[in-house]
C-alpha positions as CSV (number, residue, x, y, z in Angstrom):
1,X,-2.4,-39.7,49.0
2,X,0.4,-38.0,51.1
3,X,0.5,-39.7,55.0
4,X,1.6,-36.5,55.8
5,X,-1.1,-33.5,56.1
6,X,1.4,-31.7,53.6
7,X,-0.2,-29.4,50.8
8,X,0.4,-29.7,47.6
9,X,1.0,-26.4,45.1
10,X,0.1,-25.9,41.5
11,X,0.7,-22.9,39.6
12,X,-0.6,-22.0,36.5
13,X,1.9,-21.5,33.7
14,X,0.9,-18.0,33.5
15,X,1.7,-17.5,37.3
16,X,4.9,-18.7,36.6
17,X,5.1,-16.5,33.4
18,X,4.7,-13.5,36.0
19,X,7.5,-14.9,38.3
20,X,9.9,-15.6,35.5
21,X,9.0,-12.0,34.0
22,X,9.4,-10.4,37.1
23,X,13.1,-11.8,37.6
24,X,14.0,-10.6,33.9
25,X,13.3,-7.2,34.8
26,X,16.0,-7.6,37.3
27,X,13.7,-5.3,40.1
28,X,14.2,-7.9,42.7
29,X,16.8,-10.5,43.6
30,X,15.9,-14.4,43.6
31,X,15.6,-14.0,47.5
32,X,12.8,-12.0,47.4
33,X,11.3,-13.1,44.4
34,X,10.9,-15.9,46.3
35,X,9.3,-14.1,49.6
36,X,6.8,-12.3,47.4
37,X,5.1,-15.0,45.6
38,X,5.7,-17.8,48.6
39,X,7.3,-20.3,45.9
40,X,10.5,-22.5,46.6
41,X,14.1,-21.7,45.0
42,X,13.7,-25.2,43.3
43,X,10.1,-24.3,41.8
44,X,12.1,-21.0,40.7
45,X,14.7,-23.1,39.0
46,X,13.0,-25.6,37.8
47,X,10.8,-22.8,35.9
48,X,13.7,-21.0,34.6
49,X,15.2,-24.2,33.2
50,X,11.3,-25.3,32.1
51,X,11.7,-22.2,30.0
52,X,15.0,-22.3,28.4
53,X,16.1,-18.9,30.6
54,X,19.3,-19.7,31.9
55,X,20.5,-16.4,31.5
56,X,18.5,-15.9,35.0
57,X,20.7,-18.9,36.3
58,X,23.3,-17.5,38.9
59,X,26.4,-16.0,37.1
60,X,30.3,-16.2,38.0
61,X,32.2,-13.5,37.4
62,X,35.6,-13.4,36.9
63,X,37.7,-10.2,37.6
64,X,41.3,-10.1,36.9
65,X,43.7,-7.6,36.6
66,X,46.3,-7.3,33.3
67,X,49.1,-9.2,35.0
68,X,46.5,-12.0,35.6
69,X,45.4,-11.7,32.1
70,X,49.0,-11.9,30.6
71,X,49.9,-14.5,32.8
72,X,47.3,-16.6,32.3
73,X,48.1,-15.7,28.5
74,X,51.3,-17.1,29.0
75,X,50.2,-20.0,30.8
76,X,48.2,-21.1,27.7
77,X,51.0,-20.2,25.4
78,X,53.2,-22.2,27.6
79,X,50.9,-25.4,28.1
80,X,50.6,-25.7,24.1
81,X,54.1,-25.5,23.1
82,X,54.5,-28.5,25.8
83,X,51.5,-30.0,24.0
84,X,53.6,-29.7,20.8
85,X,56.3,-30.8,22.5
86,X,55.0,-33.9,23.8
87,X,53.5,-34.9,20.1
88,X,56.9,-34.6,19.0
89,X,58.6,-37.0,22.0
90,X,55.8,-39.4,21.1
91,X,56.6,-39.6,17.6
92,X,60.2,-40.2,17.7
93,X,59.7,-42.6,20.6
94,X,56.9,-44.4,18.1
95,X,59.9,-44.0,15.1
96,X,62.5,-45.4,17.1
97,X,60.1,-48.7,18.6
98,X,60.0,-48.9,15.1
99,X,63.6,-49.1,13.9
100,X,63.8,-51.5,17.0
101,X,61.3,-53.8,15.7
102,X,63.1,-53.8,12.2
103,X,66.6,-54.3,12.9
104,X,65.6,-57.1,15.9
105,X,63.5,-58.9,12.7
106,X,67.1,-58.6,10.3
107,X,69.5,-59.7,13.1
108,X,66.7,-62.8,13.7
109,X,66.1,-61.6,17.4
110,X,62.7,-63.1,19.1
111,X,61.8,-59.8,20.6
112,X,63.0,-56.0,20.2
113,X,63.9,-56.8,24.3
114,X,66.2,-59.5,23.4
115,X,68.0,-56.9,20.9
116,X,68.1,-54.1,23.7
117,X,70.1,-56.4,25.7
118,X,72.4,-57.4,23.4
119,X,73.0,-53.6,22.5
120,X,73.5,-52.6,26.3
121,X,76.1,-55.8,26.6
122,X,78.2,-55.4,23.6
123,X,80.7,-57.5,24.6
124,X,80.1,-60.4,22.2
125,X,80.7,-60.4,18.4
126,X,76.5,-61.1,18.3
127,X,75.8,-57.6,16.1
C-alpha cells in the first residue's frame, strides 16, 4: 500500500497497442501523444522498447555538406594509415627488443639494460 494517496495506472496491452499504433502513423508528435491519452513519456518508452519499436525512439540526424563528407573521408583515410603505421613501429620496436635480448645472451650480459649501456659508453674494449 502507497503512504501517499497516489493512484496507480494499468493499461491494457491493447490500449497500449492503440498508443504505439498511433505514433507509427506519425499524425502526432510524442508530445501530444502523450496529452491525448494522459500517459507519461516513460510509460511511452517503456512501451515502445516493451515492443521491440525502436524505430519510434528519437532519431539524430546528421546533415553535412560535401566538404564535410570528404573531410571526414579523409580523416578516416588518414587515421588508418597512422593505424598501419603504428603496427609497423610496434613491430620493429618488438624485432629490435629482440635482437637486444639475443646479442645481450651471446656477449653473456645479465640484462638487455646492461648491454644498452655498454653500447652507449663504448669506450672499453667490452664488445
Amino acid at each position: 500500500m502507497l503512504k501517499d494517496n497516489r493512484t496507480v495506472k494499468s493499461y491494457s496491452e491493447s490500449f497500449k497497442l492503440k498508443v504505439i499504433t498511433d505514433l507509427e502513423k506519425g499524425e502526432l508528435s510524442k508530445n501530444e501523444i502523450v496529452r491525448k491519452y494522459g500517459i507519461s513519456f516513460k510509460s511511452l518508452y517503456n512501451w515502445i522498447k516493451k515492443y521491440s519499436r525502436f524505430d519510434l525512439m528519437n532519431r539524430s540526424v546528421r546533415i553535412e555538406t560535401m566538404q564535410e563528407k570528404d573531410q571526414i573521408k579523409s580523416l578516416k583515410e588518414e587515421i588508418k594509415r597512422l593505424k598501419e603505421a603504428l603496427a609497423d613501429k610496434d613491430v620493429e620496436l618488438h624485432i629490435s627488443h629482440s635482437y637486444l635480448e639475443y646479442f645481450s645472451e651471446k656477449f653473456g650480459y645479465e640484462s638487455v639494460d646492461e648491454l644498452k649501456k655498454k653500447l652507449k659508453n663504448p669506450s672499453s674494449n667490452d664488445l
